[in-house]
SEMI-695357 format. One record per atom (N, C-alpha, C): atom name; x, y, z. Coordinates in steps of 0.05 Angstrom, whole numbers, always signed. Example, Ala and Ser with C-alpha at 12.3 -4.5 7.8 and 13.67 -1.06 7.14 Angstrom:
BEGIN
<N <+264 -114 +156>>;
<CA <+246 -90 +156>>;
<C <+264 -66 +156>>;
<N <+257 -45 +142>>;
<CA <+273 -21 +143>>;
<C <+258 +1 +157>>;
END
This chain:
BEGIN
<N <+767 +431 -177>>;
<CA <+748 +453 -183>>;
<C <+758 +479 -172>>;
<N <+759 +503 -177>>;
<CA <+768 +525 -180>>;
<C <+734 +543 -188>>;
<N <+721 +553 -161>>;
<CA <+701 +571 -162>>;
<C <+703 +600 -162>>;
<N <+703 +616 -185>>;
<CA <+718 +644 -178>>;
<C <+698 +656 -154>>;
<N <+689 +650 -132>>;
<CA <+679 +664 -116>>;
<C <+669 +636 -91>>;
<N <+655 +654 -74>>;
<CA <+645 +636 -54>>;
<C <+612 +629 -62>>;
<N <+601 +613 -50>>;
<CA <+573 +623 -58>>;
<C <+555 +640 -44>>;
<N <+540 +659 -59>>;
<CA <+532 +678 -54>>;
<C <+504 +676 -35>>;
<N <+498 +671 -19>>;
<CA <+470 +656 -4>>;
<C <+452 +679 -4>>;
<N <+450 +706 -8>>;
<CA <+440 +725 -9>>;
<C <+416 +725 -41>>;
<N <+433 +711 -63>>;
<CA <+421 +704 -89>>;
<C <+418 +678 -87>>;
<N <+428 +653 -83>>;
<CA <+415 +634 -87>>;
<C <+427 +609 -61>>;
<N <+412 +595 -65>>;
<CA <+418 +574 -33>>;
<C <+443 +558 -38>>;
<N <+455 +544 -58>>;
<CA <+480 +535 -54>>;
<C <+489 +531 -86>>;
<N <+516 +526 -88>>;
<CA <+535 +529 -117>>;
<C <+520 +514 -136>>;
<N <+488 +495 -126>>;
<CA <+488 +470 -155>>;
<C <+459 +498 -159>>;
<N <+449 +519 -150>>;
<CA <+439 +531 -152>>;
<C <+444 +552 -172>>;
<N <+470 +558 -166>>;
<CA <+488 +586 -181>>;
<C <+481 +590 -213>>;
<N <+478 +564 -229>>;
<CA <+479 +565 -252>>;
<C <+455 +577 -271>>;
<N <+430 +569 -242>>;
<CA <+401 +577 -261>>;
<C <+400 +608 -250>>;
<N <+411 +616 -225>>;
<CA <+405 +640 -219>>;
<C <+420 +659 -233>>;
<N <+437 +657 -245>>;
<CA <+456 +672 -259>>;
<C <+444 +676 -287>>;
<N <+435 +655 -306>>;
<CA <+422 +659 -330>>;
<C <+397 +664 -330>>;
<N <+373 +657 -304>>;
<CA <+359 +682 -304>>;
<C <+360 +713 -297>>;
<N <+375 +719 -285>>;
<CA <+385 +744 -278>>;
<C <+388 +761 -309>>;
<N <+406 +752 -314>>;
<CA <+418 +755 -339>>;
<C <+387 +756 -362>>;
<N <+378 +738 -365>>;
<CA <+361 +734 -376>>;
<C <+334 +761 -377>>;
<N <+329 +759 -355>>;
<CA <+317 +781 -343>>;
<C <+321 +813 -347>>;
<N <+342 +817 -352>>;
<CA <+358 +837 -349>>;
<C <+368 +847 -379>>;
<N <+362 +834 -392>>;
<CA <+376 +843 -420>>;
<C <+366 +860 -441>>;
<N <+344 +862 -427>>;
<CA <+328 +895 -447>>;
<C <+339 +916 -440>>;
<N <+365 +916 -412>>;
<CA <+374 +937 -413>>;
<C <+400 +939 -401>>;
<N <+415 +916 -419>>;
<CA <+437 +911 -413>>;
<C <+468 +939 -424>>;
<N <+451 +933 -448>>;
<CA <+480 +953 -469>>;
<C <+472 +985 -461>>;
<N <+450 +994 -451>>;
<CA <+447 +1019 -429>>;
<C <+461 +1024 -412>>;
<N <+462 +1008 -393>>;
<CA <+476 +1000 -374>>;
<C <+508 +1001 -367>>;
<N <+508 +994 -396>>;
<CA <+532 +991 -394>>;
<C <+552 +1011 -405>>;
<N <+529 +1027 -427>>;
<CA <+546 +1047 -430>>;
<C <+535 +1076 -412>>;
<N <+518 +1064 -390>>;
<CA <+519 +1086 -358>>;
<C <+547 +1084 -339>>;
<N <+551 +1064 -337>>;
<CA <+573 +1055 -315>>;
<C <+595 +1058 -325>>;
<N <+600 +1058 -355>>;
<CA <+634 +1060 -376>>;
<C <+629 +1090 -379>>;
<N <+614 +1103 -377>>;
<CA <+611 +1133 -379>>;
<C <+623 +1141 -416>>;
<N <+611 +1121 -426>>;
<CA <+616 +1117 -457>>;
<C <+648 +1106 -461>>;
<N <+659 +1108 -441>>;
<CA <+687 +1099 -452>>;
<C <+690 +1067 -452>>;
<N <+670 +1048 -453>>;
<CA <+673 +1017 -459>>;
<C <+685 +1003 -483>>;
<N <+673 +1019 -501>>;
<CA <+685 +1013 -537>>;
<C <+705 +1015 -546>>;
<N <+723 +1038 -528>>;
<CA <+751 +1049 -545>>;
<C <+771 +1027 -520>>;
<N <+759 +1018 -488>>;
<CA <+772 +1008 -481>>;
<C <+777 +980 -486>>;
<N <+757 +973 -495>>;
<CA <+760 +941 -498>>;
<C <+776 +936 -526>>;
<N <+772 +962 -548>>;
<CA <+787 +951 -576>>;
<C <+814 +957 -565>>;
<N <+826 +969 -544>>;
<CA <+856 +974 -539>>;
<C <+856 +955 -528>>;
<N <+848 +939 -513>>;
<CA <+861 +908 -502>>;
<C <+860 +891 -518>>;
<N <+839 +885 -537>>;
<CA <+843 +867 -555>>;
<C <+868 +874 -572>>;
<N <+872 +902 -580>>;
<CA <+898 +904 -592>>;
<C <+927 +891 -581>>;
<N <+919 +902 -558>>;
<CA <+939 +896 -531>>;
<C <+946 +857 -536>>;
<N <+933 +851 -539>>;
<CA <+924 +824 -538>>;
<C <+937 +811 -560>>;
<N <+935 +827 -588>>;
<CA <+954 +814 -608>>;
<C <+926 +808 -633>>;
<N <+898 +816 -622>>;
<CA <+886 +803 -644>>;
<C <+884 +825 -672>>;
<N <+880 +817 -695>>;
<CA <+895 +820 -719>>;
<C <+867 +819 -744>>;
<N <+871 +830 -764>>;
<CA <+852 +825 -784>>;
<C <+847 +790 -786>>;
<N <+832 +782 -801>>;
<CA <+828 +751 -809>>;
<C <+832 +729 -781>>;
<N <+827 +744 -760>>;
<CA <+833 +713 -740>>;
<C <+806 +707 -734>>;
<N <+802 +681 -728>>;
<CA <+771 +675 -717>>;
<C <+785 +669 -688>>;
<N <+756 +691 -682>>;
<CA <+747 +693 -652>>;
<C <+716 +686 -638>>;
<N <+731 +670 -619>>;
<CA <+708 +660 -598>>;
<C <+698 +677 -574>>;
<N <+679 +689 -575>>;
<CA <+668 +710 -550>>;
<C <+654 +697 -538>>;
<N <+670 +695 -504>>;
<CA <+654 +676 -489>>;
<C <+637 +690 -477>>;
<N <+613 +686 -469>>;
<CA <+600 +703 -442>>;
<C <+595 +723 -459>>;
<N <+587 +715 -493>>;
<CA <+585 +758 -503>>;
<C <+560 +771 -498>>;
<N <+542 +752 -479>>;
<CA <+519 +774 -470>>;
<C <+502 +779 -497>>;
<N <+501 +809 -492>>;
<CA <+496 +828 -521>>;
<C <+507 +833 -536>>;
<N <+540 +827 -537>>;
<CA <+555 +833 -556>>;
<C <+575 +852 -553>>;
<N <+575 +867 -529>>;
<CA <+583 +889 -526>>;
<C <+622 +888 -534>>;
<N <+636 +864 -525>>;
<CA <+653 +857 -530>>;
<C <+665 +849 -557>>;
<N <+651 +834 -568>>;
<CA <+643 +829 -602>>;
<C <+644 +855 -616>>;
<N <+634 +874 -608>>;
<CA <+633 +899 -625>>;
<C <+656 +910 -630>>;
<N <+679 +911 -607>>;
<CA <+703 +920 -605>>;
<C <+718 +888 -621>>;
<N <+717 +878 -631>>;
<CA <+724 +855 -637>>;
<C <+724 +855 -677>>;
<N <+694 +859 -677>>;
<CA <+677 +866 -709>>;
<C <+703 +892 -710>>;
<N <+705 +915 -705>>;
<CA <+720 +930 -711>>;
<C <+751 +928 -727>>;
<N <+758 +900 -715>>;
<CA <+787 +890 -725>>;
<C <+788 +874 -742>>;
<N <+769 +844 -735>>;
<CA <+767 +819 -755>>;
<C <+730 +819 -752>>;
<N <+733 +803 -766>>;
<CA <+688 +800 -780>>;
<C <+690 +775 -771>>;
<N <+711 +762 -769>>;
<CA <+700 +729 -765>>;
<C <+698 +727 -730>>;
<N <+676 +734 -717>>;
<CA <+666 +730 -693>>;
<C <+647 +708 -688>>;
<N <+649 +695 -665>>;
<CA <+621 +676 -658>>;
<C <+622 +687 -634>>;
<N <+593 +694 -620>>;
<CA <+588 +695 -593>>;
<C <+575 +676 -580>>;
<N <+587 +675 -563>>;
<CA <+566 +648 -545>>;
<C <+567 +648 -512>>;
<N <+537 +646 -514>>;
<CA <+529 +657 -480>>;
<C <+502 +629 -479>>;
<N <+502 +630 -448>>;
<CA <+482 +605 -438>>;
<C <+454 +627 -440>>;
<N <+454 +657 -434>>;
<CA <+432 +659 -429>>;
<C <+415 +669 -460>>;
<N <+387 +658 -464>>;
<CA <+377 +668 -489>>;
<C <+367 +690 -490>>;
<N <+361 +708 -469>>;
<CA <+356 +735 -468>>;
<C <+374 +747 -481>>;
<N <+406 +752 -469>>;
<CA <+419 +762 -465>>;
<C <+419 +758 -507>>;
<N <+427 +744 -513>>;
<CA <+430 +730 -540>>;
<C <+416 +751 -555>>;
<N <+385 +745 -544>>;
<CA <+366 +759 -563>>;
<C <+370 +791 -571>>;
<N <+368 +794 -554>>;
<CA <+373 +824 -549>>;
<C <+398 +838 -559>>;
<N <+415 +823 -564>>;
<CA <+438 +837 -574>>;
<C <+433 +830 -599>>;
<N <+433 +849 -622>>;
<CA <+429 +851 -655>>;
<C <+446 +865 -665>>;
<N <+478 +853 -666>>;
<CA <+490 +861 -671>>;
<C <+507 +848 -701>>;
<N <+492 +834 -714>>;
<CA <+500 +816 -745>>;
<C <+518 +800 -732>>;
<N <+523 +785 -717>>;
<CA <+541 +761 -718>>;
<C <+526 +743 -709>>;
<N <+545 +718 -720>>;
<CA <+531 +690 -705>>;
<C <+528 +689 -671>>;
<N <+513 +672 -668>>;
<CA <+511 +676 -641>>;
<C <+494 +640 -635>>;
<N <+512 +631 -620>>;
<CA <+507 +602 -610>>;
<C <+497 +609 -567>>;
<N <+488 +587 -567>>;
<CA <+469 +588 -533>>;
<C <+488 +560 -528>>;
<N <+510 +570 -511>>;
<CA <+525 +545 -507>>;
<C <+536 +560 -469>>;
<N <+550 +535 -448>>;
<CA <+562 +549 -426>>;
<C <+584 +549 -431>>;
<N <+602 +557 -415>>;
<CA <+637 +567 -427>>;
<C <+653 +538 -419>>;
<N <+622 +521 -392>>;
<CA <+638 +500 -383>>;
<C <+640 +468 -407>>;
<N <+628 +479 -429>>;
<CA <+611 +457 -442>>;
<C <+610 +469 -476>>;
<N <+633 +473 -484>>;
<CA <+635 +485 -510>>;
<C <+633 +465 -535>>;
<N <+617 +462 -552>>;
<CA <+602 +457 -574>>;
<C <+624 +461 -597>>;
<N <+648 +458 -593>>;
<CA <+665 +460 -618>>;
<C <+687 +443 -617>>;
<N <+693 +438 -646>>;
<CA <+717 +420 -649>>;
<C <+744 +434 -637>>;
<N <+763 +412 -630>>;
<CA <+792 +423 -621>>;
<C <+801 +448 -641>>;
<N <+823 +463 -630>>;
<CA <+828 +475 -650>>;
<C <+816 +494 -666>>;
<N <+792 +505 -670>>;
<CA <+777 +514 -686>>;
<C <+776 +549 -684>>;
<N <+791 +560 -665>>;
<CA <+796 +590 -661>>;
<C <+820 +597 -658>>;
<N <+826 +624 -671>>;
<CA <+856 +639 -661>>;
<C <+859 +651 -634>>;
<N <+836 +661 -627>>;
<CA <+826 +671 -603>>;
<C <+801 +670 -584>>;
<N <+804 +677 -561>>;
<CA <+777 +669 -546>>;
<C <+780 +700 -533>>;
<N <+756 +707 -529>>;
<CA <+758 +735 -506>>;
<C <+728 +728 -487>>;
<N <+739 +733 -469>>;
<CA <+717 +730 -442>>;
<C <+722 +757 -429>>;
<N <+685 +780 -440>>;
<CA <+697 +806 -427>>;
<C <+680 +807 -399>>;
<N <+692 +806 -377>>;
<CA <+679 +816 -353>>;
<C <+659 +798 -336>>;
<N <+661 +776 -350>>;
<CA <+647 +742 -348>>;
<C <+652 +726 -332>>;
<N <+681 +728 -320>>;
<CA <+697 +699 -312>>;
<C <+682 +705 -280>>;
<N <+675 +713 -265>>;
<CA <+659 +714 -240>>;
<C <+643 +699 -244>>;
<N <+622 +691 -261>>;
<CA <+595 +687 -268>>;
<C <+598 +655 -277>>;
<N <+630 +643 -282>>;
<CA <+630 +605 -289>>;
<C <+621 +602 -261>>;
<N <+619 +566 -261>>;
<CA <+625 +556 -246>>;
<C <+653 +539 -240>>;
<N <+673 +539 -257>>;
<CA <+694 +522 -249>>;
<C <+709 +542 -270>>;
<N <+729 +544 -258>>;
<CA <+748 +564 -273>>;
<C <+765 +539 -292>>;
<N <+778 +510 -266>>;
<CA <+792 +501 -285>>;
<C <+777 +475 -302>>;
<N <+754 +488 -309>>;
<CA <+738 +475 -329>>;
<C <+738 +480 -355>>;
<N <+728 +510 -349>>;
<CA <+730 +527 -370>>;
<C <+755 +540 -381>>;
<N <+781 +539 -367>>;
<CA <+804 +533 -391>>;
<C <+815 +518 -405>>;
<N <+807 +495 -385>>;
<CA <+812 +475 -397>>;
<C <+800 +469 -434>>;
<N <+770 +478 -430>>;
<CA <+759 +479 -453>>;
<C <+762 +499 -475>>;
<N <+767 +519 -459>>;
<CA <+786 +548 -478>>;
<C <+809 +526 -493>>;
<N <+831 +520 -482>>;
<CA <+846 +519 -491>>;
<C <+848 +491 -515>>;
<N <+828 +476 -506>>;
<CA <+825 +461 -525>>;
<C <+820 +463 -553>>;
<N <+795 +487 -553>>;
<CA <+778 +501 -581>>;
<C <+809 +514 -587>>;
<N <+827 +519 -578>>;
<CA <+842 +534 -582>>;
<C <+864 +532 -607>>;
<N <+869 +543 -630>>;
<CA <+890 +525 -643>>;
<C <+920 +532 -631>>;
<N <+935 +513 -631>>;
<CA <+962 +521 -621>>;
<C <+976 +543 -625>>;
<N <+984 +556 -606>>;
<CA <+990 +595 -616>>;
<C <+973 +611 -609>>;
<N <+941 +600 -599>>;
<CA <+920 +617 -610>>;
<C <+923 +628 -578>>;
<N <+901 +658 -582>>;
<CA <+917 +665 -552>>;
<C <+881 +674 -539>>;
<N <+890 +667 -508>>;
<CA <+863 +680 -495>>;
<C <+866 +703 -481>>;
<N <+842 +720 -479>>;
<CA <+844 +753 -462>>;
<C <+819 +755 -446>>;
<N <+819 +753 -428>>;
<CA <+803 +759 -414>>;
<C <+809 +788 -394>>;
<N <+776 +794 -391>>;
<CA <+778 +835 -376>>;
<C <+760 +819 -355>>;
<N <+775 +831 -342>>;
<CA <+756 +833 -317>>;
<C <+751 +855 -299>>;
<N <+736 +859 -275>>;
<CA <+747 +873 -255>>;
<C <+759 +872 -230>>;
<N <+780 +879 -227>>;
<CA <+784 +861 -202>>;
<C <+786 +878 -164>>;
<N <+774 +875 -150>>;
<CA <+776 +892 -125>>;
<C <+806 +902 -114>>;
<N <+806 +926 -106>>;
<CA <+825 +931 -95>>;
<C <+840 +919 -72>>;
<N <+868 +920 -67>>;
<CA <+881 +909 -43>>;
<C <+873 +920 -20>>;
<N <+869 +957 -25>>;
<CA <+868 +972 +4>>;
<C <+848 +971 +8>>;
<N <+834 +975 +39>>;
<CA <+806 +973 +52>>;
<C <+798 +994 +42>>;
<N <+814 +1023 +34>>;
<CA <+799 +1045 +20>>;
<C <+788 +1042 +0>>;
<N <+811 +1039 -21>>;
<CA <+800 +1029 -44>>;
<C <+780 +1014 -48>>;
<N <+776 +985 -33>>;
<CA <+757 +965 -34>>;
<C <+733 +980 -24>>;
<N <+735 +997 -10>>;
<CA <+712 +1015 +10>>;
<C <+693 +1029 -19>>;
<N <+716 +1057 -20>>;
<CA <+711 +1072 -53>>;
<C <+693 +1061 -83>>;
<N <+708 +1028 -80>>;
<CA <+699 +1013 -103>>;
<C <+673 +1007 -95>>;
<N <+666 +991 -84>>;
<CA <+649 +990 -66>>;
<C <+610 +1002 -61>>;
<N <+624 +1027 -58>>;
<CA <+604 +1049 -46>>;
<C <+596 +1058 -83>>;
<N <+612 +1060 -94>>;
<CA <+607 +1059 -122>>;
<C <+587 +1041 -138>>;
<N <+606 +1022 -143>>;
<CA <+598 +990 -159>>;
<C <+567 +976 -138>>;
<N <+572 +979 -120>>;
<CA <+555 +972 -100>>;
<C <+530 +986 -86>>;
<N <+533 +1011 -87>>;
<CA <+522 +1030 -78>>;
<C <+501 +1047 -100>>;
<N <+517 +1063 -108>>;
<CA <+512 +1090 -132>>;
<C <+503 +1070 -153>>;
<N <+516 +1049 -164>>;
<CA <+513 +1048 -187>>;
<C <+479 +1035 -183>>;
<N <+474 +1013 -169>>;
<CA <+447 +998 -171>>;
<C <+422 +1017 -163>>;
<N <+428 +1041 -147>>;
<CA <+408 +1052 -145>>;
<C <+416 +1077 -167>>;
<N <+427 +1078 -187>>;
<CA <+423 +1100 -210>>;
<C <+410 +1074 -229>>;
<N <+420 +1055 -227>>;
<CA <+395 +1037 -253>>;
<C <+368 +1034 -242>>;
<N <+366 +1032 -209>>;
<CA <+339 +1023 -200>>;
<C <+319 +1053 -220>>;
<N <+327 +1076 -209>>;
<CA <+313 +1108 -219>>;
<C <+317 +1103 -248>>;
<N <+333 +1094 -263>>;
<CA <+328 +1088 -291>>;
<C <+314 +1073 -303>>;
<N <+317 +1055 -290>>;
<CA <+306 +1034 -314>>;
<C <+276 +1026 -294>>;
<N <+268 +1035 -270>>;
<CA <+248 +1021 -260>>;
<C <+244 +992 -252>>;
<N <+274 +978 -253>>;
<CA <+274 +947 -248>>;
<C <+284 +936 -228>>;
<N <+276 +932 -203>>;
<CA <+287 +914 -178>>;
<C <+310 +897 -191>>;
<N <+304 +885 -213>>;
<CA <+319 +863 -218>>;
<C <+349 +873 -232>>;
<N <+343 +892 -251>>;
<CA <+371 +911 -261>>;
<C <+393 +918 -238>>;
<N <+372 +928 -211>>;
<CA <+387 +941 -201>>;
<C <+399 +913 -183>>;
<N <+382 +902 -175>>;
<CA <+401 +864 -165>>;
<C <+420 +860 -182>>;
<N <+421 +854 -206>>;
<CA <+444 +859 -218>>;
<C <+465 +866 -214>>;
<N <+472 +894 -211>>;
<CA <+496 +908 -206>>;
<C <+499 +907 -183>>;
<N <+478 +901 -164>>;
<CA <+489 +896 -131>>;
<C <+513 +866 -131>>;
<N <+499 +850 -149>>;
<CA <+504 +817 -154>>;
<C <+528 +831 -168>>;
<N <+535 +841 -185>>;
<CA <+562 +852 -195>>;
<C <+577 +852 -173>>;
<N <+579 +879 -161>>;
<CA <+587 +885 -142>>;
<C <+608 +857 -119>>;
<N <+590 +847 -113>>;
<CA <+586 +827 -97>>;
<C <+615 +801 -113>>;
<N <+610 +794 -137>>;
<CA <+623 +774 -146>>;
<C <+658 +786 -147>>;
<N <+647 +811 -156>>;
<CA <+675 +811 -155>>;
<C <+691 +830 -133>>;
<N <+683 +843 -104>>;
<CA <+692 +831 -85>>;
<C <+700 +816 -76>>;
<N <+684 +792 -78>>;
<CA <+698 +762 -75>>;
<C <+707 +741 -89>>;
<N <+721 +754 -107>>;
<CA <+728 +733 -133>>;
<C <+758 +732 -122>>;
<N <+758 +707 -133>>;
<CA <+803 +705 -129>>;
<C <+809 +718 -138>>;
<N <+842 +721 -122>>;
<CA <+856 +743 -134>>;
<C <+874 +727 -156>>;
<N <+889 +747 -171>>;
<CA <+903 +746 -203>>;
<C <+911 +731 -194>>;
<N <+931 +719 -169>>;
<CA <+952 +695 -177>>;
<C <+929 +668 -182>>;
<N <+906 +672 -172>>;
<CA <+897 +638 -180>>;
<C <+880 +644 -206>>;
<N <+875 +667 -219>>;
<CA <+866 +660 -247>>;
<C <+892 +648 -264>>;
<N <+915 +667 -246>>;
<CA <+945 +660 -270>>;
<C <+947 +630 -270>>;
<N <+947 +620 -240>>;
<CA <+954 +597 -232>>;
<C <+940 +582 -247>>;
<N <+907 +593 -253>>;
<CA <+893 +568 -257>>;
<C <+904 +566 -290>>;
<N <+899 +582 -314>>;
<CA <+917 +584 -337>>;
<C <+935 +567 -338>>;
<N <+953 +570 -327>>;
<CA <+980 +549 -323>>;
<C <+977 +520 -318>>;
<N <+958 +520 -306>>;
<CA <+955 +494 -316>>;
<C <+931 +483 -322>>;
<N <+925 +504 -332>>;
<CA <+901 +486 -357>>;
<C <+916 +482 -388>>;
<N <+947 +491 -386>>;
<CA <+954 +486 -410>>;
<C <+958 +510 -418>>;
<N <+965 +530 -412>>;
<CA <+970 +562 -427>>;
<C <+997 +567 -417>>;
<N <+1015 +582 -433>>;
<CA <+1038 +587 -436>>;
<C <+1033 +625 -442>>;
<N <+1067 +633 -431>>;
<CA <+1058 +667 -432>>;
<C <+1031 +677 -419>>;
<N <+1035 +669 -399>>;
<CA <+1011 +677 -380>>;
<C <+1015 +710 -371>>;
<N <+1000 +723 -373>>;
<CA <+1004 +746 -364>>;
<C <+983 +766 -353>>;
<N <+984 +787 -328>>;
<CA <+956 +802 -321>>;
<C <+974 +831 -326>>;
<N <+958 +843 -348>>;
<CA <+972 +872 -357>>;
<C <+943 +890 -334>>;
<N <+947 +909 -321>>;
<CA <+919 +927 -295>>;
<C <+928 +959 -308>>;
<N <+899 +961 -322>>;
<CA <+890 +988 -326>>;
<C <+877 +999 -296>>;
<N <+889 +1026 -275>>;
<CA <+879 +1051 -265>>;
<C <+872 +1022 -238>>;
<N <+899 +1002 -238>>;
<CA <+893 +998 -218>>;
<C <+879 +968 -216>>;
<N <+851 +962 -220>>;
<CA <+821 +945 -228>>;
<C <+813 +940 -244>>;
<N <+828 +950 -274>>;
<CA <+819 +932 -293>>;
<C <+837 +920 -307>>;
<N <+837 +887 -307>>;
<CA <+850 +860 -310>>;
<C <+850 +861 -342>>;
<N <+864 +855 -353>>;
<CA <+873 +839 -383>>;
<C <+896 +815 -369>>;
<N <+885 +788 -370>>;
<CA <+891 +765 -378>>;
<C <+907 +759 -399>>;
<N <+929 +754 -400>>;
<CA <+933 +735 -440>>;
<C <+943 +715 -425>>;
<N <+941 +700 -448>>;
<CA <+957 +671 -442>>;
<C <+962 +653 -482>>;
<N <+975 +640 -488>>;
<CA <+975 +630 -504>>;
<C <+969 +602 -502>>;
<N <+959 +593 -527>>;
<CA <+953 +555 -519>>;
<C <+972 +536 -526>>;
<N <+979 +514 -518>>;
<CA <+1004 +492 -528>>;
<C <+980 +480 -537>>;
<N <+1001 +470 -558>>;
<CA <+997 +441 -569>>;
<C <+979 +415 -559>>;
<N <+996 +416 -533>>;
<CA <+994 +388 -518>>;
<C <+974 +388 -498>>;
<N <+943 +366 -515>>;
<CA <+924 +368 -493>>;
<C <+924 +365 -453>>;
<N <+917 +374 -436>>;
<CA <+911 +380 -411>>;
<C <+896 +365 -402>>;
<N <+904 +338 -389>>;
<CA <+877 +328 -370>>;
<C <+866 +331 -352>>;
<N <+845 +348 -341>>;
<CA <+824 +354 -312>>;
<C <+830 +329 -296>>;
<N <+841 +331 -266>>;
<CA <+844 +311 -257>>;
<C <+810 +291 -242>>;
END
């Protein structure tokens, strides 16, 4: 097992806990999620995420799997290139609330609902904090995966320096939860972005997401870092199924 973080005892009492507290949160939170989000991207989320997916290789006509798509926000930059999207998230808020014309399945990333093979691509934007087993869930990426087919995952990832980590921090941690608390009027919004904050401070660093890829079966593993903190993942899938020990 591979937990991108420690557990958080501040949100919930121990890791068999993590899973309901996360999709209520989420859940909770999703009347004002795509606000949010385009408060903190300062509108620039849409043009960034279709340049990594470019970055990424994905192409007119490929079917893509959006893991963790929330509201969709990821999907959108996705709809822009190819139409054949599925999104799939555990929480049904999050689901609901995003009305953005695509399919949309209530599945976890650890526990995927599809035949082998059945996608060109998978994108997980800004999600991978929020599994519970990292090498679960590539394992199962790469399975849905057809051979060739490639995965991208964004993340964010904390800085090396105590400044930086400080800077990031006082930001993501600070500014941002109390500009949603005065906005949106929600304790729980603003828990959120503290709970942001928080995960990915303490999430592994790139060599064990690369590491974990590698051997869940991905080939061409790679972490391309926009301004520093923001992660693009690729990896491509083999052939040859991966057994979880």
């Amino acid at each position: 097992m591979i937990a991108p973080h420690r557990p958080l005892e501040r949100y919930y009492s121990d890791a068999a806990h993590r899973e309901e507290f996360v999709r209520r949160i989420f859940d909770e939170t999703a009347p004002w999620y795509d606000n949010i989000d385009a408060l903190t991207s300062f509108g620039s989320g849409d043009r960034y995420r279709r340049r990594a997916l470019e970055r990424a290789g994905l192409t007119k006509g490929m079917r893509v799997l959006d893991l963790a798509t929330g509201t969709g926000v990821v999907a959108r930059a996705i709809r822009a290139i190819t139409t054949d999207v599925l999104g799939a998230d555990p929480s049904i808020g999050m689901l609901r609330a995003g009305n953005h014309g695509m399919p949309k399945i209530g599945a976890a990333a650890e526990r995927l609902p599809f035949a082998d093979a059945s996608f060109d691509m998978i994108t997980i934007g800004f999600a991978l904090r929020h599994f519970a087993d990292l090498a679960l869930v590539f394992n199962e990426c790469r399975r849905v995966l057809r051979p060739g087919g490639r995965i991208l995952i964004l993340e964010i990832t904390s800085p090396e320096s105590r400044i930086g980590r400080a800077f990031l921090g006082a930001y993501m941690g600070g500014v941002v939860p109390l500009g949603v608390l005065a906005w949106t009027r929600s304790r729980r919004a603003a828990q959120l972005m503290r709970y942001y904050w928080e995960t990915t401070r303490d999430c592994v660093r790139p060599e064990v997401i690369l590491d974990a890829l590698r051997t869940a079966g991905f080939a061409d593993v790679k972490r391309h870092a926009e301004l520093g903190i923001f992660s693009e993942y690729t990896a491509v899938g083999k052939s040859t199924p991966v057994s979880l020990p």
